[in-house]
N, C-alpha and C positions, 0 to 999 in steps of 0.2 A: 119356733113361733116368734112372732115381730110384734112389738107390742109400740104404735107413737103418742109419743103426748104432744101434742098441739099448742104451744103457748107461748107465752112473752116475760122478757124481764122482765125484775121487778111486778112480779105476780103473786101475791101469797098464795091464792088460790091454789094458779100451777106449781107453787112452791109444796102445799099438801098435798096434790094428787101424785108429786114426783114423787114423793115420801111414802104414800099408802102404794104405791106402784114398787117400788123397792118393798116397801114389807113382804106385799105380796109374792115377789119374784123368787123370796127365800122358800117358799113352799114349790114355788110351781115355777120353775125355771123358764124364761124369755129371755129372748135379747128386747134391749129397751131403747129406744130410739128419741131424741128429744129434739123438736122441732122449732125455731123461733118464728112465728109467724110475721112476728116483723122484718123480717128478711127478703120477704115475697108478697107482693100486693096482691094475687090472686088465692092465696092463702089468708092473708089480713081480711080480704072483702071474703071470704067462706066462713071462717072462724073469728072472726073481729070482737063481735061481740057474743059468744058462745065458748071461751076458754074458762077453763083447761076441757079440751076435748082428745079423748082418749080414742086410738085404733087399734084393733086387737086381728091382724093378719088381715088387714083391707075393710074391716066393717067399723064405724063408729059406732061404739058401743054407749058412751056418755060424753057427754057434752053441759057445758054452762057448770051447774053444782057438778061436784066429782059424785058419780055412782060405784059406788066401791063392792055393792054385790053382784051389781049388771057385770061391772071389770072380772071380778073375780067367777062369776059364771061363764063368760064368754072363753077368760084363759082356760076354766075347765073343760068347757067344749070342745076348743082348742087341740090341746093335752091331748084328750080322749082318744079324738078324731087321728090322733096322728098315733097311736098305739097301736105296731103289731099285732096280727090277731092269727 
């Protein structure tokens, strides 16, 4: 599972969601991808002012405030969906 955070130096914001994103990942394993949206003007103009915004295997799951049980529900879907049956 591919988990991106969306954001820019010097962010505190994206500085906690990178943080509650690592707590999380010790439960429930992804790879975790960090994105600077200052790097790319069609990413700046998508996410400009909506950072830290979080993707969880192609879906934006939160965006602007960090949503830490939407993240954490979506990687459980995630998970799930990719379990052996």
């Amino acid at each position: 599972m591919r988990v991106v955070l969306y954001g820019k130096r010097e962010c505190c914001l994206c500085d906690f969601a990178e943080s509650r994103l690592r707590a999380i990942r010790e439960t429930s394993p992804f790879d975790l991808v960090k994105i600077d949206i200052g790097s790319d003007p069609a990413l700046f103009a998508r996410f400009g002012t909506t950072i830290p915004a979080v993707e969880v295997d192609g879906a934006i799951v939160s965006e602007g405030r960090f949503d830490e049980k939407a993240v954490e529900a979506a990687v459980t879907r995630s998970s799930s969906s990719r379990t052996p049956r």
